[in-house]
C-alpha positions in Angstrom: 31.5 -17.5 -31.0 30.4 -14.5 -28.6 27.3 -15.2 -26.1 24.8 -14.3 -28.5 25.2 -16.5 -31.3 25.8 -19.4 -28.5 21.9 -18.3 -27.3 20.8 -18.2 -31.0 22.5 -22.0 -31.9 20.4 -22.9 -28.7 17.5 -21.6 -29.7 18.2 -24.0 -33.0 18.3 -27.1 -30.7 15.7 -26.4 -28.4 12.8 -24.6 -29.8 9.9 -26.3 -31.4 9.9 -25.7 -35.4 7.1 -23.2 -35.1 8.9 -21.0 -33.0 10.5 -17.6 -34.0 14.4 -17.8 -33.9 15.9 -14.5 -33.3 18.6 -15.5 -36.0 16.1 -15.5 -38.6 14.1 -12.3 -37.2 13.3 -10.0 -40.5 15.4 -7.3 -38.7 14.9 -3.7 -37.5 13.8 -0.9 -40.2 17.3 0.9 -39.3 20.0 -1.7 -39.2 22.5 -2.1 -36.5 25.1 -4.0 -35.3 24.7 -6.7 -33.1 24.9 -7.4 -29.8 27.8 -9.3 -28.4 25.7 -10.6 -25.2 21.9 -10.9 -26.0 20.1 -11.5 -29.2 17.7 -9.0 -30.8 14.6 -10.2 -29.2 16.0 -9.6 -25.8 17.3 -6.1 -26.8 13.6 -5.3 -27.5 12.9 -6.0 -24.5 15.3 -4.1 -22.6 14.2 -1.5 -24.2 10.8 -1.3 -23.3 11.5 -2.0 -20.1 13.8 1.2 -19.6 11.3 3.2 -21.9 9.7 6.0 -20.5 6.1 5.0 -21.7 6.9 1.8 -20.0 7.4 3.5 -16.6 4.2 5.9 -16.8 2.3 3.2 -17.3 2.1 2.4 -13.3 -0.2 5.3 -12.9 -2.6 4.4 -16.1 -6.1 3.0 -14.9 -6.7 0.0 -16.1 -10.2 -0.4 -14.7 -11.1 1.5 -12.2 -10.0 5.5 -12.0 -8.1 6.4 -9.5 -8.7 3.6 -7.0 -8.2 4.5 -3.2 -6.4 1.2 -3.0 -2.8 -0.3 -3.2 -4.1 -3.5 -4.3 -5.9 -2.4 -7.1 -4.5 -3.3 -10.8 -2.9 -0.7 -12.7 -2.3 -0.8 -16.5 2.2 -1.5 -15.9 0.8 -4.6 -13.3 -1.8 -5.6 -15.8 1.2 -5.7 -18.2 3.3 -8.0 -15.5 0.4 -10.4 -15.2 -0.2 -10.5 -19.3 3.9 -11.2 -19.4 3.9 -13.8 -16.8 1.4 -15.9 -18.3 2.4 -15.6 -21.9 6.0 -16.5 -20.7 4.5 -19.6 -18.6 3.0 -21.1 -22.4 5.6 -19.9 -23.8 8.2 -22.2 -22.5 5.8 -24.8 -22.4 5.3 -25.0 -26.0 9.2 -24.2 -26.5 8.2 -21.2 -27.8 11.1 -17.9 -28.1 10.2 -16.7 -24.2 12.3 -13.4 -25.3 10.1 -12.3 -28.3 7.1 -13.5 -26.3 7.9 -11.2 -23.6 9.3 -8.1 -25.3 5.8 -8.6 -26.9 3.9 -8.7 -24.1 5.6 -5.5 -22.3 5.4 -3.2 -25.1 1.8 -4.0 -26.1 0.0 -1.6 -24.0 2.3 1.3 -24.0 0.2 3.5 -26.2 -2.9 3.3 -23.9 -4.3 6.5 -22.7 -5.0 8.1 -19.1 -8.2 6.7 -17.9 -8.2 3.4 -19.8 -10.4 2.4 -22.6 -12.5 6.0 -21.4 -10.0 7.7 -22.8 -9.4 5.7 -25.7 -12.9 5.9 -26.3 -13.1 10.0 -26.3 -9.8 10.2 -28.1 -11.2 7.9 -31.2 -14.2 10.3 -31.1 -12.7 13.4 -31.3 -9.8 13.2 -33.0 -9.8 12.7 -37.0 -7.8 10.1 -37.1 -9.8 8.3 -34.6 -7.8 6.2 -32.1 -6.9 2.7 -31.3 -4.4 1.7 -28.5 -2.4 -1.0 -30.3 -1.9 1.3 -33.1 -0.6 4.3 -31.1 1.2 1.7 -28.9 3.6 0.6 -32.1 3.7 4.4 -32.7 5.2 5.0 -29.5 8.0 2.3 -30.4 8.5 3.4 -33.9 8.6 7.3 -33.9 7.5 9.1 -29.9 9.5 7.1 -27.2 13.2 9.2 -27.1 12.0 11.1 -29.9 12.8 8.5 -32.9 11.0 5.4 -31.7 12.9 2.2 -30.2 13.6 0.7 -33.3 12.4 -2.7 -32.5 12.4 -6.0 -34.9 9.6 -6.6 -36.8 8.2 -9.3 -34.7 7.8 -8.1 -31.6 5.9 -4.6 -34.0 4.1 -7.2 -35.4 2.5 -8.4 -32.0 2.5 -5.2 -30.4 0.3 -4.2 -33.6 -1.7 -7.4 -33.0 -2.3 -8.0 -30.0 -6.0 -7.3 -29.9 -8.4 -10.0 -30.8 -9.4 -9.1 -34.3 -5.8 -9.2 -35.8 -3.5 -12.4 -36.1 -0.3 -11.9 -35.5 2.4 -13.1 -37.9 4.2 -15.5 -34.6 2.8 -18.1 -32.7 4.3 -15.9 -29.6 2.1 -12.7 -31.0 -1.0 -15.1 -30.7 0.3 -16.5 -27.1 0.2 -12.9 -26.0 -3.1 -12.0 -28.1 -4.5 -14.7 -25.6 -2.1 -13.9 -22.5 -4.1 -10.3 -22.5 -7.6 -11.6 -22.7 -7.0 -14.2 -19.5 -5.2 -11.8 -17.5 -7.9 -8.8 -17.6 -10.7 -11.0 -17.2 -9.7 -12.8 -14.5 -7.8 -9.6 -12.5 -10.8 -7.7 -13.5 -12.9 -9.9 -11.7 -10.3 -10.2 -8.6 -10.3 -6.5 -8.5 -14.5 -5.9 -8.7 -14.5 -8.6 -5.8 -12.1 -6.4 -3.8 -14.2 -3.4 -5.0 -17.4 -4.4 -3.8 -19.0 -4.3 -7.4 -19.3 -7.8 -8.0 -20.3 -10.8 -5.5 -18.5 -14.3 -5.9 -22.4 -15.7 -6.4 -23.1 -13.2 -9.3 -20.4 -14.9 -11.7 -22.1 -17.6 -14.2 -21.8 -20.8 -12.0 -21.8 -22.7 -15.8 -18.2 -20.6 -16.2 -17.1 -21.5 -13.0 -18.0 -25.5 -13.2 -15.4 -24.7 -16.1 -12.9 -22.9 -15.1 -12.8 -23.3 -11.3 -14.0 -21.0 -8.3 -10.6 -19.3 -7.5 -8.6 -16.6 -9.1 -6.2 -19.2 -9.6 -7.7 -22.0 -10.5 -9.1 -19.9 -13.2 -6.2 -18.5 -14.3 -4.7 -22.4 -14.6 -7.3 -23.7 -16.3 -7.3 -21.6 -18.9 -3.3 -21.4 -19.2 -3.1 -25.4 -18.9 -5.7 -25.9 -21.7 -4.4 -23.6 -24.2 -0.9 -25.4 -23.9 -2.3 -29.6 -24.0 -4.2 -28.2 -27.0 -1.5 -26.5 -29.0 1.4 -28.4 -28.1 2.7 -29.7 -31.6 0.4 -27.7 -33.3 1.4 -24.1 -35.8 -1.9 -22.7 -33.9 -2.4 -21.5 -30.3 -6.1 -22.1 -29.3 -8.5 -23.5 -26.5 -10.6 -26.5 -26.4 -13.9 -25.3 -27.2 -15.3 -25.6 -24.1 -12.9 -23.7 -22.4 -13.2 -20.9 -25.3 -16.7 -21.0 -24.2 -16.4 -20.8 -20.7 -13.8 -18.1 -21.3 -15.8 -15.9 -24.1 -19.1 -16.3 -21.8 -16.8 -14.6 -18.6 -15.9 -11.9 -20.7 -19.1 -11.2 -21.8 -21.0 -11.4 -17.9 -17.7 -8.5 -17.5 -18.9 -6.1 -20.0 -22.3 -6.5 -18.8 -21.5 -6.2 -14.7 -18.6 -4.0 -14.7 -17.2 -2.6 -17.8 -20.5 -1.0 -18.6 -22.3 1.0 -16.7 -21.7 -0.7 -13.4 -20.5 1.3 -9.9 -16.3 1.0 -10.9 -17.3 3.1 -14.4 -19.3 6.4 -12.1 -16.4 8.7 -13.0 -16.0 8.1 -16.4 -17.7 11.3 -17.6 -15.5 13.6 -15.7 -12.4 11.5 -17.2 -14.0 12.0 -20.6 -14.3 16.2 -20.4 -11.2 16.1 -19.0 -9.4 14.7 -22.0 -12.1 16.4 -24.4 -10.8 20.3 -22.5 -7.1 19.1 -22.9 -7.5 18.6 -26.1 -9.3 21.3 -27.3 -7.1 23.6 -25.3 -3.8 22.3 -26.4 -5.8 22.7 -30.5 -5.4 26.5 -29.6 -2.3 27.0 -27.5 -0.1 24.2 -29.0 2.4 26.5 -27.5 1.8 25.7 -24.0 2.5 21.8 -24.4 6.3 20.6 -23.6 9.1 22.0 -25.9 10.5 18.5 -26.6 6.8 18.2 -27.9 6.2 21.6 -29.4 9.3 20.9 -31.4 7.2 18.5 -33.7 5.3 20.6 -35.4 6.8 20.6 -38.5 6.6 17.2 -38.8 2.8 16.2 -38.3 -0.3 17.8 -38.3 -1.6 19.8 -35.0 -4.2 17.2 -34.0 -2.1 14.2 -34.8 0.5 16.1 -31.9 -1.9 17.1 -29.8 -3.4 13.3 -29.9 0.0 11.6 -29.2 0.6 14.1 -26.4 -2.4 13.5 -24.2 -2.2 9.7 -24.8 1.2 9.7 -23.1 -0.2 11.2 -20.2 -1.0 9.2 -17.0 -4.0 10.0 -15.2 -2.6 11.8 -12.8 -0.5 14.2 -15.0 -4.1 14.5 -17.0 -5.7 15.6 -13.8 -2.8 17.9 -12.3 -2.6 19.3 -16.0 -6.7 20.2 -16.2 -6.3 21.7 -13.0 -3.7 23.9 -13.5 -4.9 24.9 -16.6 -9.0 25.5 -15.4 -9.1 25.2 -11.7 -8.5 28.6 -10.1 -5.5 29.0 -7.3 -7.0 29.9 -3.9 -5.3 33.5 -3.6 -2.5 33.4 -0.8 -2.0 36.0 1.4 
């Protein structure tokens, strides 16, 4: 037996029976030979990891825009945080910690400069509309190295899912489904504390009696209750009043700082930046990357132009809108 199929007769012994073995994975839409060393769900995540839409993700906002800052979350440290927490229940519940994680890291990769700004503009102007879970598994299945990553239909599956309106197929899909949602509210809130926007008395003191007065304590609650109430169970939920607690934080969020509030002021210039991008690559396709360019015989002009400017981190948005409208100073 190589090390692999010692890892996958462990995994037999020592997961619970609701968890998702990589020996019985449904496989990869192009089959390939196996790995002597790790099993498939680990391979996934390898290869996220060394993914280049994995690496730009470090300069993608994931609340506020281009935050003078090094403390501030970005979306690749939002995607740590999501990855640490949904490997912590994970193991508690003897779930597979590989496909929980390879989930976890690949479910944000087709977000777009700016955050859920730009996904908001891109959905509105392009005919398709847009939706960051779906353009994430479309960066694993076609963009990322020009063919896609290839990954096993699980960890697709979750990627696909991960967003509260869809169920994913694996109890470690729904882990990370839930993984997200406590990780953004709570470094959300860390981050709007740091920023000034929000003031430790202006949080709901009924969430707080809840879920506890710290960033961590928070965070714990929340992690420790959805394990004690799904241990055993082929479901991964909260107690009620938890949910509660939890659902009633997000909302106060949306209300204080995701809408309208002082961390959302440059929105608008995000916004016409992506809407001119877009627009300009429409008429000069030409001028976008070869390796992209190239692609044009096989999907439709805005479809390209779409996945091109969701790749882009914010930075390589803004450096790209200048070059292309901001006038050189002229050099003597």
């Amino acid at each position: 037996m190589n090390i692999r199929e010692v890892t996958e007769g462990l995994e037999m012994q020592i997961l619970s029976p609701f968890a998702a073995l990589s020996s019985k994975t449904k496989g990869r839409a192009i089959e390939e030979e196996k790995c002597d060393i790790r099993t498939d769900y680990q391979r996934d995540r390898d290869r996220i990891i060394h993914s280049k839409a994995f690496r730009r993700l470090k300069h993608k906002t994931q609340v506020f825009i281009a935050p003078e800052g090094d403390h501030y979350r970005t979306r690749l440290t939002h995607t740590l945080e999501v990855a640490q927490i949904a490997r912590t229940i994970a193991r508690a519940l003897r779930l597979n910690e590989d496909l929980t994680e390879a989930i976890a890291l690949g479910h944000d990769l087709g977000h777009t400069p700016f955050g859920h700004a730009g996904e908001k503009v891109l959905n509105e102007i392009h005919p398709e509309g847009f939706k960051h879970n779906e353009q994430s598994l479309r960066v694993v299945d076609l963009l990322e190295g020009g063919s896609g990553l290839n990954l096993t239909y699980e960890v697709r599956d979750g990627i696909l899912k991960h967003t509260k309106k869809d169920t994913p197929l694996t109890l470690e899909g729904r882990v990370v489904n839930l993984s997200d949602r406590i990780a953004y509210i709570n470094h959300d809130i860390d981050d709007a504390l740091r920023g000034g926007i929000l003031c430790i008395e202006e949080i709901p003191e009924s969430c707080l009696q809840v879920l506890g007065h710290t960033h961590k304590s928070r965070i714990n609650r929340m992690i420790t209750d959805i394990i004690m109430e799904s241990i055993g169970k082929d479901e991964i939920i909260m107690s009620s009043q938890v949910k509660q607690a939890t659902d009633d934080l997000r909302s106060f969020m949306f209300e204080n700082v995701y809408i309208g509030s002082q961390a959302k002021g440059e929105e608008q210039k995000a916004k016409h930046i992506i809407c001119e991008l877009y627009q300009y690559f429409i008429q000069y396709p030409e001028k976008m990357p070869s390796e992209t360019f190239k692609r044009m015989e096989q999907v439709d002009m805005s479809r390209l132009v779409c996945d091109y400017i969701a790749g882009m981190s914010d930075r390589y948005a803004i450096n790209t809108f200048k070059s292309l409208f901001i006038p050189n100073s002229w050099q003597f």
